[in-house]
C-alpha positions as CSV (number, residue, x, y, z in Angstrom):
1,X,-22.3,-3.9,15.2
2,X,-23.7,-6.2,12.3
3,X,-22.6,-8.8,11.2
4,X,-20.1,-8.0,8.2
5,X,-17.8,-5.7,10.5
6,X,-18.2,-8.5,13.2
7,X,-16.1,-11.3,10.9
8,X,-14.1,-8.6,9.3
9,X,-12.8,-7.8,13.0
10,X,-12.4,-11.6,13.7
11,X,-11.1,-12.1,10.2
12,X,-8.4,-9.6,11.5
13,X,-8.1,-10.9,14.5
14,X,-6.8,-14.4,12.7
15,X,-4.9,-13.1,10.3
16,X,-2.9,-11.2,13.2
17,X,-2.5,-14.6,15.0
18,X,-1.2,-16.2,11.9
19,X,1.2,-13.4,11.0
20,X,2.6,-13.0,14.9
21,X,2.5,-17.3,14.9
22,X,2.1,-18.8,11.7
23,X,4.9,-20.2,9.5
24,X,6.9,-17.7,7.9
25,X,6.2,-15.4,10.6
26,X,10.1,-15.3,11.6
27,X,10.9,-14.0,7.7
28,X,8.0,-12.2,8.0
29,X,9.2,-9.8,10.8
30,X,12.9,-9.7,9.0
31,X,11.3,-8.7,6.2
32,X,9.5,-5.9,7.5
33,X,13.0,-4.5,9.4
34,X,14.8,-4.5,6.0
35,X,12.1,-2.5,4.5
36,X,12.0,0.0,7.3
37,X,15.6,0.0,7.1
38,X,15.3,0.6,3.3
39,X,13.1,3.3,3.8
40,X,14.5,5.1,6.3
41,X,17.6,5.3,3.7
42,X,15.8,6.5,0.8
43,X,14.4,9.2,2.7
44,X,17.6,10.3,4.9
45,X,19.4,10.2,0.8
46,X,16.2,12.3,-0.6
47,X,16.6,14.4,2.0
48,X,20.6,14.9,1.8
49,X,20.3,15.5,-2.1
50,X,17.8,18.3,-1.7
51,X,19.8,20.1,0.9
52,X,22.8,19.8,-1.6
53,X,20.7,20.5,-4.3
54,X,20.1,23.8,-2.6
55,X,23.0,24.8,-1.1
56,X,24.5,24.2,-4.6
57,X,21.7,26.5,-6.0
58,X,22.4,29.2,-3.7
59,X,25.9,29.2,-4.0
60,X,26.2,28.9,-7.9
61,X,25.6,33.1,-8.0
């Protein structure tokens, strides 16, 4: 291991710590549920809309 990947790993290591204990790390987490949550609805809508889209499609004849 040289040197460059041995600060980048404790680089990593610290900015872990900081995110897990480091102010903001409460909104931090909150933050990162909403946008889960987000994206878990764009893709369950996506997914609704193209089944529609289809069903709609295949029906229209």
């Amino acid at each position: 291991m040289d040197i460059r990947e041995e600060y980048e790993a404790r680089i990593k290591k610290l900015e872990s710590f900081i995110e897990d204990k480091g102010f903001g790390s409460k909104q931090l987490k909150k933050a990162k549920k909403v946008q889960r949550s987000i994206n878990t609805v764009v893709f369950l809508g996506s997914l609704i809309t193209v089944a529609g889209l289809t069903i709609w499609a295949l029906n229209r004849d």
